[in-house]
C-alpha positions as CSV (number, residue, x, y, z in Angstrom):
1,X,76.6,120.9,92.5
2,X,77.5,124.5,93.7
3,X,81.3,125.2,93.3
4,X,82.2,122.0,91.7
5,X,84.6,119.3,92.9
6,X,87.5,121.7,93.6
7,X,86.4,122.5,97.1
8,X,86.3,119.2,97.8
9,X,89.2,118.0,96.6
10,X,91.0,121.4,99.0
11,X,89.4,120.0,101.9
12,X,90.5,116.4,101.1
13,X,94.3,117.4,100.4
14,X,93.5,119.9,103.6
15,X,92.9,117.9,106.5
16,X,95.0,115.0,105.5
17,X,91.9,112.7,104.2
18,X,93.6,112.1,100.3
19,X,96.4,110.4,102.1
20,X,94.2,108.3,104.5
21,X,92.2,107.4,101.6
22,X,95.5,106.5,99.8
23,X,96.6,104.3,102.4
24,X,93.3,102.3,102.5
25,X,94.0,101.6,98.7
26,X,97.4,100.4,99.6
27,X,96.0,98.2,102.4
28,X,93.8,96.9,99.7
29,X,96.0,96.2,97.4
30,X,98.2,94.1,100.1
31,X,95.0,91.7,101.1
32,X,94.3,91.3,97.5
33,X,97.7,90.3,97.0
34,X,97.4,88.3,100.4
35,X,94.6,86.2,99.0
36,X,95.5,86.0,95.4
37,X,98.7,83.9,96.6
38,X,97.4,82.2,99.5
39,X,94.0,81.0,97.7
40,X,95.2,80.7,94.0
41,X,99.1,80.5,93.9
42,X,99.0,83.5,92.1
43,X,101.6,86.6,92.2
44,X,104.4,87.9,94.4
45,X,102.0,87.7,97.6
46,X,103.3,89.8,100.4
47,X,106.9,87.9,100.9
48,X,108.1,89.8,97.9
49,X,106.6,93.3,98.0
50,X,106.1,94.0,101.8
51,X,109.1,96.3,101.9
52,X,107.8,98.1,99.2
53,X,104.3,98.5,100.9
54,X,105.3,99.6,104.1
55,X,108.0,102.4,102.4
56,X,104.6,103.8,100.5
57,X,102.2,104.0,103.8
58,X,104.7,105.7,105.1
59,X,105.6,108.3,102.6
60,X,101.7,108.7,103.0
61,X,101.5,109.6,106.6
62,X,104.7,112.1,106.0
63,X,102.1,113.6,103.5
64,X,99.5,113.5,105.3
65,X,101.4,115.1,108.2
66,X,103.2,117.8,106.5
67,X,99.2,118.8,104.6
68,X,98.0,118.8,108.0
69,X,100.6,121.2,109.6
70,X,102.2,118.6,112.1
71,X,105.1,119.2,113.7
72,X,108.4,118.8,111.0
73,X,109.6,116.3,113.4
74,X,107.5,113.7,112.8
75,X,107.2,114.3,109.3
76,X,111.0,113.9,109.4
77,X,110.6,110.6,110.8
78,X,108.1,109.5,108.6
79,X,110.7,110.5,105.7
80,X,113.4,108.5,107.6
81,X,111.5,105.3,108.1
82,X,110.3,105.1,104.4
83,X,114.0,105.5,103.3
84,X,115.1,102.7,105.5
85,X,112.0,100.4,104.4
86,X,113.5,101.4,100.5
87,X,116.9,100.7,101.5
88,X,115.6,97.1,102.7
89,X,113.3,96.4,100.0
90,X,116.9,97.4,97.8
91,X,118.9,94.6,99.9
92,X,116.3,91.8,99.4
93,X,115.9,92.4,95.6
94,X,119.6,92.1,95.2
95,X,120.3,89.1,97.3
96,X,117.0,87.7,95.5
97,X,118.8,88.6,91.9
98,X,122.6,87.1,93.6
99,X,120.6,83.9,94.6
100,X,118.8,83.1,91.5
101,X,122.1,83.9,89.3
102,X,123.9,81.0,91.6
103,X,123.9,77.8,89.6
104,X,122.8,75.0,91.5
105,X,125.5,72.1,91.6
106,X,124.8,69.1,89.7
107,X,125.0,65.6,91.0
């Protein structure tokens, strides 16, 4: 193959596609997660890990923006929303940790 895989890897990081695909592994990785808990009772599923999920797509779409030349706004956004979904996914792991530390009374 003429020029090797570095041209296509420009044009991937280029027009925003390494993102996109990215995200689709992401996606992936949630319905696998999805159906490993809700057909074999097996792993976090989604109730545990969503925040995290959501905080990753959206660090990809800031990427994919700022590759693609969008307008700093949105890319700012992007930034914004993924902190808040971190800051979330921070809360719910600590009241997860305060909960399981609380000994249950005994009868």
């Amino acid at each position: 193959m003429p020029g090797g895989v570095g041209p296509l890897l420009a044009a991937a990081f280029q027009s925003g596609l390494i993102a996109d695909l990215i995200v689709l592994l992401l996606l992936a990785e949630a319905a696998l997660l999805w159906w490993l808990k809700a057909r074999r009772d097996v792993g976090p599923g989604l109730g545990a890990v969503w925040p995290t999920l959501v905080s990753g797509v959206l660090l990809l779409l800031a990427i994919r923006t700022a590759l693609t030349g969008a307008y700093w706004g949105v890319t700012a956004l992007l930034l914004g929303l993924a902190g808040l979904s971190h800051l979330l996914d921070l809360a719910l792991r600590a009241r997860r940790e305060r909960l399981r530390a609380t000994p249950t009374p005994e009868m």
